[in-house]
VEXNUDO-541904 format. One record per atom (N, C-alpha, C): x, y, z. Coordinates in steps of 0.2 Angstrom, whole numbers, plus 5000, padded with zeros to 4 digits. Example, Ala and Ser with C-alpha at 12.3 -4.5 7.8 and 13.67 -1.06 7.14 Angstrom:
<atoms>
506649725039;506249785039;506649845039;506449895035;506849955036;506450005039;
</atoms>
This chain:
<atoms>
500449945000;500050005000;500450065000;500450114993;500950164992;501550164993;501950114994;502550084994;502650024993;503249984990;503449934986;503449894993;503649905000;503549835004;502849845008;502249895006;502049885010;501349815007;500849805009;500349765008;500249785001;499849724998;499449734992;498749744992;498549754989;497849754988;497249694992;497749624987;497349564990;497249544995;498349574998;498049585006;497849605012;497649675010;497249725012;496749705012;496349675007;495749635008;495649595011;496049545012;496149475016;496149495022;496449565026;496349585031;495549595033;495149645030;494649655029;494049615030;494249565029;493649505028;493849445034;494349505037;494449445045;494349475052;494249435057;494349455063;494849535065;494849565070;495049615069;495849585073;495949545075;496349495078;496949475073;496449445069;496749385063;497149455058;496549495058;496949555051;497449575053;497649605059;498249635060;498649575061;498649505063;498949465061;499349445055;498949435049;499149455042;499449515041;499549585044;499749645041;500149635044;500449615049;500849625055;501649645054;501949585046;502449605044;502649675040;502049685038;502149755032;501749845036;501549815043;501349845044;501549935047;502049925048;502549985048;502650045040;502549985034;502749995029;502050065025;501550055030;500950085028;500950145032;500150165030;500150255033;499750245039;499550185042;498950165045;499750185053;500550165053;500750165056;500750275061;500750265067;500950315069;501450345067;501550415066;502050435061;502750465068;503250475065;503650485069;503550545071;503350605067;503250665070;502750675075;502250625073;501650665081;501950615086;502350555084;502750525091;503050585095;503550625090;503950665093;503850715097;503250735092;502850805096;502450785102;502250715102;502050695110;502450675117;502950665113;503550655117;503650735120;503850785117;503950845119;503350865125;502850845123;502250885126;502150845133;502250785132;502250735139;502950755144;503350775140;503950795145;503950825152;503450885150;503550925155;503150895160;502550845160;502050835165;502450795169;503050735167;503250705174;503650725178;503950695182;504050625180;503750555180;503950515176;503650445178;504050425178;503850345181;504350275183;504150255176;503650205178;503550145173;502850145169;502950135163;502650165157;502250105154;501750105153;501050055148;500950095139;501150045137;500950085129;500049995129;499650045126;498850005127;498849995119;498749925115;498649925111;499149925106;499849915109;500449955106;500749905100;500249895096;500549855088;501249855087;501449875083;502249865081;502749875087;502449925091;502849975096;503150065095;502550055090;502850145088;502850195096;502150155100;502350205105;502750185111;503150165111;503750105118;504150155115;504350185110;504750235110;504850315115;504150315114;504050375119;504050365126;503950305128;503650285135;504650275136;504950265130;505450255132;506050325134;505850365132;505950445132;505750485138;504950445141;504850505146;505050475152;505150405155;504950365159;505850325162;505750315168;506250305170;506450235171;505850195172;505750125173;505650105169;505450045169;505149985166;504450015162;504549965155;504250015151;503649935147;503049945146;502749865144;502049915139;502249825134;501649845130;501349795128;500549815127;500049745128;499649765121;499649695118;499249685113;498849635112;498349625108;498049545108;498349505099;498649535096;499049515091;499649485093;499649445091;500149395090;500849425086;500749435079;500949445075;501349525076;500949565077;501049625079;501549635087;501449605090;501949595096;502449555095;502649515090;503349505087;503649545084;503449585080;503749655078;503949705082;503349695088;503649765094;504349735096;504349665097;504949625102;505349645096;505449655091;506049635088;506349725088;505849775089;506049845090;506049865098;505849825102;506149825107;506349775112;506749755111;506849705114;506949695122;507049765124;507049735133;506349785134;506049785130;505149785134;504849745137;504249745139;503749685142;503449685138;503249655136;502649645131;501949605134;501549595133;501049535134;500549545129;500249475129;499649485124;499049465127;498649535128;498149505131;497449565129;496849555128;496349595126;496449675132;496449745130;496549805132;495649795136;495249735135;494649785138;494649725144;495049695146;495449635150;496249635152;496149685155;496949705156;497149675163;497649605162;497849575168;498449625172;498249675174;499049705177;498549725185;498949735189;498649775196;499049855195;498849875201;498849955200;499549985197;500049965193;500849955192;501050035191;500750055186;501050095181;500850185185;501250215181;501350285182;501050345177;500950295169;500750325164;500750245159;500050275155;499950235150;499750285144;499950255140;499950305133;499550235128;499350265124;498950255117;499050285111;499050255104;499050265099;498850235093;498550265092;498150225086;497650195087;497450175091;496950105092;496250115095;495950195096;495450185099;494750175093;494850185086;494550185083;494150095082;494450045085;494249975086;493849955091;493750045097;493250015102;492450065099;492150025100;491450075100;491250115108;490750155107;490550175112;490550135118;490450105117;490050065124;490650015127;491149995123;491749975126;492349995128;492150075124;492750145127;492450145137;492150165136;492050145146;492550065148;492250045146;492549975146;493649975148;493750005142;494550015140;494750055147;494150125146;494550175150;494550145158;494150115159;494050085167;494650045167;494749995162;495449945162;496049995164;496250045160;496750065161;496750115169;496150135170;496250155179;496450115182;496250055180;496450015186;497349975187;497250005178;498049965179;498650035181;498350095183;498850145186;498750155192;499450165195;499450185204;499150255204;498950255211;498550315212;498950385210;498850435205;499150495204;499250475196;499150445193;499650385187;499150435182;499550425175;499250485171;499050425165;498750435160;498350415154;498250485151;498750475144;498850525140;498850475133;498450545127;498450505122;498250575117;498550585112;498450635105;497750635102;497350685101;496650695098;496750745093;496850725087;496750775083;496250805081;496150875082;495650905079;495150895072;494450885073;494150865070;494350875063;494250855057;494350885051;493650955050;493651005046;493051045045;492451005043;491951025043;491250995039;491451015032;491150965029;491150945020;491950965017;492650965021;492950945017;493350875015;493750885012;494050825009;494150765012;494350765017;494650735024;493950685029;493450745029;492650735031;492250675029;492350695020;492150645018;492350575016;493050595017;493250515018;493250485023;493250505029;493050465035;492450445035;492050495035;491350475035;491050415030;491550415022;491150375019;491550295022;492150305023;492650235028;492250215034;491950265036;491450225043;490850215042;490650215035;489650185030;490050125026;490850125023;490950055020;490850005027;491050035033;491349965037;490649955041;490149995041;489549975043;489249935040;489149955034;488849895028;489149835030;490049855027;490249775028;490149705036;490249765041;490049725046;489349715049;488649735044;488049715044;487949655040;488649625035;488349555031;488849525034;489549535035;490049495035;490249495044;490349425045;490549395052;491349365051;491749365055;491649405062;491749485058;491549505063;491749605062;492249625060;492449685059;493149725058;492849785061;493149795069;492849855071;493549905068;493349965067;493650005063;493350085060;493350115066;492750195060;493450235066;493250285062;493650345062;493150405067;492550405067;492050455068;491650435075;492050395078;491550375086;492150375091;492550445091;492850455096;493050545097;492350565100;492350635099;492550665105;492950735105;493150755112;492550725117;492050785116;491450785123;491250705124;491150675118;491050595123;491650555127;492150575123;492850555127;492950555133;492750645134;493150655141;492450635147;491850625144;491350625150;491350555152;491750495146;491850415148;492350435152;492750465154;493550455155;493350505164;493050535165;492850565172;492450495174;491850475169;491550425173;491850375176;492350345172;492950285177;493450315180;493250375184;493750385188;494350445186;494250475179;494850505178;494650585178;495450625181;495050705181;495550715173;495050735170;495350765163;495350815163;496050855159;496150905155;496550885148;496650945146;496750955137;497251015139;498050955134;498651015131;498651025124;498551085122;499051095116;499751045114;499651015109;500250995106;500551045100;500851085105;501051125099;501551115095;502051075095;502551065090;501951055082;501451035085;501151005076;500651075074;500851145077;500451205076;499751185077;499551265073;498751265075;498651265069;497851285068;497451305062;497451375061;496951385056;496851435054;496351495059;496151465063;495751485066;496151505074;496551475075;497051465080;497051415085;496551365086;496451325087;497051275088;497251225089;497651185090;497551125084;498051105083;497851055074;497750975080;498150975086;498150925089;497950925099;497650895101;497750915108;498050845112;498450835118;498450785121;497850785128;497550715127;497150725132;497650705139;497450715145;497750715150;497350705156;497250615157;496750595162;497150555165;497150585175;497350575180;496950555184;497350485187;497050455192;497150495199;496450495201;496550525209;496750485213;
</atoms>
């Protein structure tokens, strides 16, 4: 996909037509070689904007695929650093880019840790929970941080109404709703069911007191706005 090692076409589809488990399974090797990966800029522009909040010990990347984000957890944190995936495939990749991480593979909406961690970070992967098991996720992760422990993650700002951007999310979340009304198992996958205001009012209800930073290394818009915000949910 847009590059000579990334996925083909056939394969792309072959993920598509699979559990959402099994597809990143399949992608797992070429996975980095796509755009679907975290990019190194808003890694590093996260990395900056988390700096000034800690310090922390010991750092959770949730959902951490390849391991793009064990890089930053590796940057702000002074301990021991782990990351939990339910892919197979995908947590071989992390181990081979990090190798003195922890990894485990276990479902984020069942997360075996006690109170450990100081900060958990997330990238990419909220798009794979729906409403109603974003509660789900965010309660997992309070429980897996000691008391004061921070859950931080990058929100980009909405795209505008009716532009280019708009409409291809929009029409990417009416493909995967069609597909996952005829086709079993699902591919949870939309782009459009993780809006600030519901975010933050799941993320107080399990216990987290949220605010919102500028991510300014990635500027603002036109309007002055911020192009990106880190959310910033602390356990009491």
């Amino acid at each position: 996909m847009f590059t000579p090692q990334g996925p083909s076409l056939r394969e792309l589809t072959a993920q598509a037509l699979s559990s959402v488990e099994h597809g990143y399974d399949l992608l797992a090797s070429k996975f980095d070689a796509t755009p679907f990966r975290t990019s190194d800029h808003l890694l590093d522009a996260v990395t900056r904007t988390l700096e000034p909040l800690g310090p922390f010990d010991s750092g959770l990347d949730v959902c951490c695929g390849t391991g793009a984000g064990l890089g930053v957890l590796r940057s702000v944190c002074a301990g021991r650093i782990t990351g939990v995936d339910f892919s197979t495939g995908m947590l071989a990749r992390a181990r081979d880019a990090h190798p003195t991480a922890t990894l485990v593979r276990a479902d984020a909406l069942a997360l075996p840790f006690a109170p450990v961690f100081d900060l958990a970070v997330s990238f990419g992967a909220f798009g794979h929970f729906l409403p109603a098991a974003q509660r789900t996720l965010f309660s997992q992760v309070h429980a897996a941080l000691r008391p004061g422990g921070t859950f931080a993650f990058p929100l980009p700002a909405p795209p505008p109404v009716g532009s280019r951007l708009y409409w291809t999310l929009w029409g990417f979340d009416a493909a995967m709703r069609v597909r996952n009304a005829v086709l079993r198992p699902p591919f949870v996958m939309y782009y459009r069911t993780f809006r600030l205001q519901d975010v933050r009012s799941r993320l107080e209800a399990s216990g987290f007191e949220v605010s919102l930073t500028p991510v300014e290394p990635l500027g603002r818009r036109e309007d002055g706005s911020p192009r990106c915000r880190l959310v910033v949910a602390r356990k009491g």
